[in-house]
C-alpha positions as CSV (number, residue, x, y, z in Angstrom):
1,X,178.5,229.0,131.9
2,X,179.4,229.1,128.3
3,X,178.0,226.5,125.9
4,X,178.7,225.4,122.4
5,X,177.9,222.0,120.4
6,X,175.8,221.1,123.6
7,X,178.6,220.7,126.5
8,X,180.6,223.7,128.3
9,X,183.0,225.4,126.9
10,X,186.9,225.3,128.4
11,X,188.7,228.1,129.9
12,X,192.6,228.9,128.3
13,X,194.8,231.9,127.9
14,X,195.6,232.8,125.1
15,X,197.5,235.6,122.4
16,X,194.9,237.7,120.6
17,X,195.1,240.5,118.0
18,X,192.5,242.8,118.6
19,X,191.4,245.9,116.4
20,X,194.7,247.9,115.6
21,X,196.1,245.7,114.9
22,X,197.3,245.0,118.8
23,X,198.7,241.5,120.0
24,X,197.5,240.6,123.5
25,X,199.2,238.0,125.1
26,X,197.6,236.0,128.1
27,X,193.8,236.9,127.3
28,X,191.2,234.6,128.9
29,X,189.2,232.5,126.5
30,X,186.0,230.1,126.3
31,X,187.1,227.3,123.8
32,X,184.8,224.2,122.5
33,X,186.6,221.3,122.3
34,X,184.4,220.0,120.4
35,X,184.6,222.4,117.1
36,X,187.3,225.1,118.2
37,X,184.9,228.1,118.5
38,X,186.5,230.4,120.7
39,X,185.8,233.8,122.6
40,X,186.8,236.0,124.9
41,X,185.1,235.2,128.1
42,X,182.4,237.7,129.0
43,X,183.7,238.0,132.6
44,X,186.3,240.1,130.8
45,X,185.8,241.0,127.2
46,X,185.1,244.6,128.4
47,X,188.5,245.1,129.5
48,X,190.3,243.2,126.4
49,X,188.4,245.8,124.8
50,X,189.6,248.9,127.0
51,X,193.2,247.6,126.8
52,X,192.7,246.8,123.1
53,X,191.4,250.2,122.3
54,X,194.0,252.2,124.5
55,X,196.8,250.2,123.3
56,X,195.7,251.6,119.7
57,X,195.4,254.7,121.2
58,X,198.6,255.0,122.2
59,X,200.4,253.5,119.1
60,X,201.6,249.8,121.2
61,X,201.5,246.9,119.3
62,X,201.6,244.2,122.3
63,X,200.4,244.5,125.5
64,X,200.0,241.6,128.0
65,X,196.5,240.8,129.7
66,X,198.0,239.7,132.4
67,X,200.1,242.1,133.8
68,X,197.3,244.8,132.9
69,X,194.7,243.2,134.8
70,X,196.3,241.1,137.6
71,X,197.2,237.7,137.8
72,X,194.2,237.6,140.8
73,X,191.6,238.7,138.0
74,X,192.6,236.0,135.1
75,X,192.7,233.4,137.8
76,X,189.4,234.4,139.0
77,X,187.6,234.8,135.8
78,X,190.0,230.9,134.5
79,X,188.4,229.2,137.9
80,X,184.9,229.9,136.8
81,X,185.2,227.2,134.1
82,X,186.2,223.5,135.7
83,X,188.3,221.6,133.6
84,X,186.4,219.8,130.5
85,X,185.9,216.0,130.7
86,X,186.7,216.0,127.1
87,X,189.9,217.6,127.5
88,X,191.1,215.3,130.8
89,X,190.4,212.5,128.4
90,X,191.3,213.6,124.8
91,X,188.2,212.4,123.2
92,X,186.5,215.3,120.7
93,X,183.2,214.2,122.0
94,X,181.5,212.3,125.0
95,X,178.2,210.3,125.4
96,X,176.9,212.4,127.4
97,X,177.1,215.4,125.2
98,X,175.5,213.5,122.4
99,X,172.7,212.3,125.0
100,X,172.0,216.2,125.6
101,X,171.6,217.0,122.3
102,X,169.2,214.2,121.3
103,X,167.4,215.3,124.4
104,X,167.6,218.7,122.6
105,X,166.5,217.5,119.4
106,X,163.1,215.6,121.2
107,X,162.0,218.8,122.7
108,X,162.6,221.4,119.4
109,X,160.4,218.4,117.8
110,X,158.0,218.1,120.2
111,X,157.5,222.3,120.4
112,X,158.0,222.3,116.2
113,X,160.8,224.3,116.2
114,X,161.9,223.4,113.0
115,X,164.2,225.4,112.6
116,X,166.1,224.6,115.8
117,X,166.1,221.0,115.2
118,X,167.7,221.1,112.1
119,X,170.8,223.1,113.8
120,X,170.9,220.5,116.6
121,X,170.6,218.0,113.7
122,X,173.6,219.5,112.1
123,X,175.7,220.0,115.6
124,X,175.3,216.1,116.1
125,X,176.8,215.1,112.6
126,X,179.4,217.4,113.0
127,X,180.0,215.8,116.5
128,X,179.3,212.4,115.2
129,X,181.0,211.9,111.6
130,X,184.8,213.8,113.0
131,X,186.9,210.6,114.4
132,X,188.3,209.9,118.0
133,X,191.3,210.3,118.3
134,X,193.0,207.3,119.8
135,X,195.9,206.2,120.8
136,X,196.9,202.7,119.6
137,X,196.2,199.5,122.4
């Protein structure tokens, strides 16, 4: 599993340009709800960068992921990741990721990792001080 801001990170296709520049559509992608960080998954990074790099190679300018790797092999690597609570709800944040990251916070303290608890510090203020978004009652 993939982890950002303290909570796993959500499975999407998506286009991408790549080095070339070279547009490829339908690539598989860990994205944190949470702050929008986003990357390839690793499950198949090494072929976005194989079709990336022959793509340039050969002079195309879009390829699709999809199609190059079969629809089994996006589905595969897209099942791997369940769906995100966050996401099923639209809420940026839940309670349990901010319980996980004051859990986080407690240990870097108790170890004195300063360091590290200052970067959890500054993941739960950025989790903390964005809005819900809600819709009206």
């Amino acid at each position: 599993m993939d982890f950002c801001c303290g909570m796993t990170m959500v499975a999407s296709l998506q286009n991408v340009y790549a080095e070339g520049p070279v547009f490829i559509h339908d690539v598989p992608v860990l994205t944190c709800p949470t702050c929008n960080r986003w990357h390839i998954a690793p499950a198949v990074s090494s072929d976005f960068a194989m079709i990336a790099h022959n793509c340039a190679t050969d002079g195309l300018r879009e390829a699709n992921f999809r199609e190059l790797v079969g629809e089994d092999r996006v589905k595969e690597v897209l099942d791997m990741y369940p769906p995100d609570e966050r996401v099923l709800l639209d809420r940026r944040y839940i309670p349990d990721q901010v319980d996980a990251l004051l859990d986080l916070i407690n240990l870097a303290r108790a170890t004195g990792d300063d360091t590290w608890e200052e970067e959890l510090k500054t993941r739960l203020k950025a989790i903390t001080d964005t809005p819900i978004m809600r819709t009206p009652d």
